[in-house]
C-alpha positions in Angstrom: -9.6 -5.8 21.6 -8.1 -5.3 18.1 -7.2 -9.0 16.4 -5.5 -7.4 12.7 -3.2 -5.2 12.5 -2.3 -4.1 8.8 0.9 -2.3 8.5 1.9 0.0 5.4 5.8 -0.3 4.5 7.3 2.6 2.8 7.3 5.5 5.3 5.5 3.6 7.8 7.1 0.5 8.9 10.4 1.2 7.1 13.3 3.9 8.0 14.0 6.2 5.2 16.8 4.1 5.0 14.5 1.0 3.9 15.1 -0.6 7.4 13.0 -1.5 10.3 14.0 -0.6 13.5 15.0 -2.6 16.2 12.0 -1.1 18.6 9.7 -1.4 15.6 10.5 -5.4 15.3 10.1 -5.7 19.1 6.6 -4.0 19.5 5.4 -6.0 15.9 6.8 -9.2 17.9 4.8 -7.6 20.9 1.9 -7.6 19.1 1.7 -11.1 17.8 2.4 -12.2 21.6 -0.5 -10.7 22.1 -2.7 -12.5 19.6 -3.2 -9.7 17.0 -2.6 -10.8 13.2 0.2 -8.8 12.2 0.4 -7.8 8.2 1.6 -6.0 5.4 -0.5 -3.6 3.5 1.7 -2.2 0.9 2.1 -0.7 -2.6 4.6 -2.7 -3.1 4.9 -5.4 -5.4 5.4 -9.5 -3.6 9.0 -9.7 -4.2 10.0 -5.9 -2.9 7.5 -7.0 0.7 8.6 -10.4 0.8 12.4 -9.7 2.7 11.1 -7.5 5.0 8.0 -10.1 5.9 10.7 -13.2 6.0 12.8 -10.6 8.4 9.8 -10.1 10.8 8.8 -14.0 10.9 5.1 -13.0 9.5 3.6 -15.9 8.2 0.3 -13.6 8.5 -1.8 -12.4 5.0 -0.5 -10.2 2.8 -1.3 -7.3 1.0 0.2 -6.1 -2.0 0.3 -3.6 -4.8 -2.3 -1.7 -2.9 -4.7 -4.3 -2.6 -4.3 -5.8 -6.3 -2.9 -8.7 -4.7 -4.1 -10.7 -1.4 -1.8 -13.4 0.0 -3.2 -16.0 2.3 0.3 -16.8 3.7 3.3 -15.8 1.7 3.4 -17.3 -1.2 -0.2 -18.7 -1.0 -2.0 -16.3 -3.2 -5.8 -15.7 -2.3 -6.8 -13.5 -5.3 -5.3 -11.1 -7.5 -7.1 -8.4 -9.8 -5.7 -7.7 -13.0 -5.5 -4.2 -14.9 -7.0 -4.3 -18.7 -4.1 -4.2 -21.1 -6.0 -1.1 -22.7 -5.9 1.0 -19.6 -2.3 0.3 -19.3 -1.7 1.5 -23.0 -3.7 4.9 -22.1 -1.9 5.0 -19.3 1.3 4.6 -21.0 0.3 7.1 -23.6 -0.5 10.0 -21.4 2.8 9.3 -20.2 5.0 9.8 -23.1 2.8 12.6 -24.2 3.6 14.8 -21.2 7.2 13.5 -21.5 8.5 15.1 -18.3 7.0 12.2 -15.5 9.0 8.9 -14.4 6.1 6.0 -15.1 6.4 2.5 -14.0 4.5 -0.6 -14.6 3.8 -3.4 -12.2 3.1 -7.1 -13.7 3.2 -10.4 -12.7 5.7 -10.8 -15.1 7.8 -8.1 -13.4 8.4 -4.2 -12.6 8.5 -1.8 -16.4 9.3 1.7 -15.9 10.6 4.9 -18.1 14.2 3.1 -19.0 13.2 -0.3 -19.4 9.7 -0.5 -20.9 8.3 -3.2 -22.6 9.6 -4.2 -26.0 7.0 -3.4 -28.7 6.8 -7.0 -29.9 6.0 -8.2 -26.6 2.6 -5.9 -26.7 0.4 -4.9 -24.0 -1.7 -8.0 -24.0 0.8 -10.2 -23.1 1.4 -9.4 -19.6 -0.3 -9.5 -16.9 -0.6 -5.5 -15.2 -1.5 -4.8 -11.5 -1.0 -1.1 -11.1 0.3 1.9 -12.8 2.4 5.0 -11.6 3.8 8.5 -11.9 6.4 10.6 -10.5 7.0 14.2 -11.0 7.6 16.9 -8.7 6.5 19.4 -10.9 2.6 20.1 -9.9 0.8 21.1 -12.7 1.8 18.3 -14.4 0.9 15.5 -12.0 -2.3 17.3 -11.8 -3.3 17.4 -15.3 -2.6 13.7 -15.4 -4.6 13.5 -12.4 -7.5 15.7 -13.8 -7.7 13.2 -17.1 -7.5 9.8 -15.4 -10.4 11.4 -13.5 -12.3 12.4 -16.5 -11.9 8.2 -17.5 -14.0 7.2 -14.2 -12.3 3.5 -14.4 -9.5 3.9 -12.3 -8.6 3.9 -8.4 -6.4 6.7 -7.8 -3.8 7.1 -5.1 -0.2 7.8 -4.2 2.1 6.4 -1.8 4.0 10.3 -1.2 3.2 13.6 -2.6 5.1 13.3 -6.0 3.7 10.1 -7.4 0.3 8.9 -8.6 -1.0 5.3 -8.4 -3.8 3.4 -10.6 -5.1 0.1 -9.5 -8.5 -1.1 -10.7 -11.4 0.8 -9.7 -12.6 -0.3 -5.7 -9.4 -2.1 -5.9 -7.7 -0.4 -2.7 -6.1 -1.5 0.7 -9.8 -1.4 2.2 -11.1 -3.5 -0.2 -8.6 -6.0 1.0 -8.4 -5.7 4.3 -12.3 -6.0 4.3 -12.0 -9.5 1.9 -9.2 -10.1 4.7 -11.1 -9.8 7.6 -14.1 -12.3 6.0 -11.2 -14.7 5.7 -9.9 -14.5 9.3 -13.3 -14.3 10.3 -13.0 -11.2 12.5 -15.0 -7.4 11.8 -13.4 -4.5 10.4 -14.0 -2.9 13.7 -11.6 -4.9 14.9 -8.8 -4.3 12.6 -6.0 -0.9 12.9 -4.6 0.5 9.8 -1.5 2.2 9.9 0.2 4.7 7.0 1.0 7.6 5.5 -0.2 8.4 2.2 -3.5 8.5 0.1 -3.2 5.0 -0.6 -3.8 4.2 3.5 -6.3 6.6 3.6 -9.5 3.9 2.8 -8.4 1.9 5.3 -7.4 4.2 7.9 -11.3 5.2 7.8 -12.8 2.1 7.6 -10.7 0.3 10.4 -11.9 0.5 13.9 -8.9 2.0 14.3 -6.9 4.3 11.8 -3.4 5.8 12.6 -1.4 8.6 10.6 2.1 8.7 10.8 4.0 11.6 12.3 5.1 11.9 8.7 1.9 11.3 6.9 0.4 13.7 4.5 -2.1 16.0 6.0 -5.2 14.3 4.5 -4.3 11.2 6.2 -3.9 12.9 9.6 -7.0 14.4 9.2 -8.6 11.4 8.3 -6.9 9.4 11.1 -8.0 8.6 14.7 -4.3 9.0 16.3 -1.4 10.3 15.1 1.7 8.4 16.0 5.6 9.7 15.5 7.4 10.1 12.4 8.9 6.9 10.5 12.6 7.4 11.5 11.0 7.5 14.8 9.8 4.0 15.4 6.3 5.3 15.1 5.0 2.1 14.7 6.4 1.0 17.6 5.0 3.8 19.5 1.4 3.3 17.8 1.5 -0.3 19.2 2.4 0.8 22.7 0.3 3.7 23.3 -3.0 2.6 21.0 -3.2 -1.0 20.1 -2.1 -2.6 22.8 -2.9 -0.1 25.6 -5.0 -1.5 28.2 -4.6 -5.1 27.6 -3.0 -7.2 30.9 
């Protein structure tokens, strides 16, 4: 009898088209009929989950920017881990020196990227980072910058689809959350499902008692996965809570 389930947004939970589906909303609503603890698990920052959470009624934990920051209730923050201002500078500098990648920034103070960085008088210790992030389709280039984050040995490294990279703080990941979550609600791991689709699901979808791979999810995750449910723009979440979580129940 799962009691948590911890939903991924982006390619999960959400269309293409940034929408959830009418059949996903019913089987989430299902779900919390049933007594399980519905919530987000995203890379996403508070304000970009927040809609979609007020859309659904949650008023479950919350997971954020990969597991940087844990929401009680929304709104209510339970902890948040910070990024040092001088990984975010080396960060920043491996950017511009490859030149070709999109980069973003998350803060608490708000979302940086390549067009609308930070002003140089505002400096690096002033804000607050959560997580870092690349996007390039070209491959030799996201995996050089891959290779040399490596080479650091301080950073948690992820994506959330095939063309990005995401740093968080070292064992700062979804699983790590999930697991501080589960000590809140009082419940095991064992008794929590993960759903997703990228390499930033893929902690959690091993460590839950039960981890699903979207029909879209990148091949590691599917590997890694217990189930595989349909494709995002084909209410697979719906589908996952149908034929897996709640399967079997009266």
């Amino acid at each position: 009898m799962y009691k948590l389930l911890a939903l991924d947004m982006d390619g999960t939970t959400l269309t293409d088209a940034q929408t959830i589906s009418e059949e996903n909303a019913e089987w989430i609503g299902r779900a919390m009929e049933a007594g399980i603890t519905v919530c987000f698990s995203t890379g996403r920052g508070f304000q970009g989950a927040i809609p979609f959470a007020e859309q659904l009624g949650l008023e479950t934990p919350l997971i954020t920017v990969n597991g940087s920051e844990i929401w009680s209730r929304p709104h209510v923050l339970h902890r948040r881990t910070l990024m040092g201002a001088q990984e975010i500078r080396r960060l920043h500098e491996l950017a511009v020196r490859h030149a070709e990648p999109w980069f973003w920034g998350y803060a608490v103070e708000g979302v940086f990227n390549k067009e609308k960085w930070i002003e140089p008088a505002d400096g690096f210790d002033r804000l607050h980072w959560l997580k870092f992030g690349y996007h390039t389709e070209n491959d030799a280039i996201r995996e050089a910058i891959r290779q040399e984050i490596e080479g650091w040995g301080s950073l948690e490294i992820t994506n959330s689809s095939p063309w990005n990279l995401e740093l968080n703080p070292l064992g700062v990941n979804k699983a790590s959350a999930l697991r501080e979550l589960c000590g809140l609600l009082g419940i095991a791991m064992e008794e929590a499902v993960a759903i997703g689709d990228s390499l930033n699901d893929i902690a959690a979808i091993r460590e839950c008692g039960l981890g699903i791979a979207m029909g879209n999810a990148q091949a590691e995750v599917k590997e890694a996965a217990d189930a595989v449910t349909l494709g995002n723009n084909e209410h697979g979440v719906a589908h996952a809570i149908r034929e897996f979580v709640l399967k079997g129940r009266g």
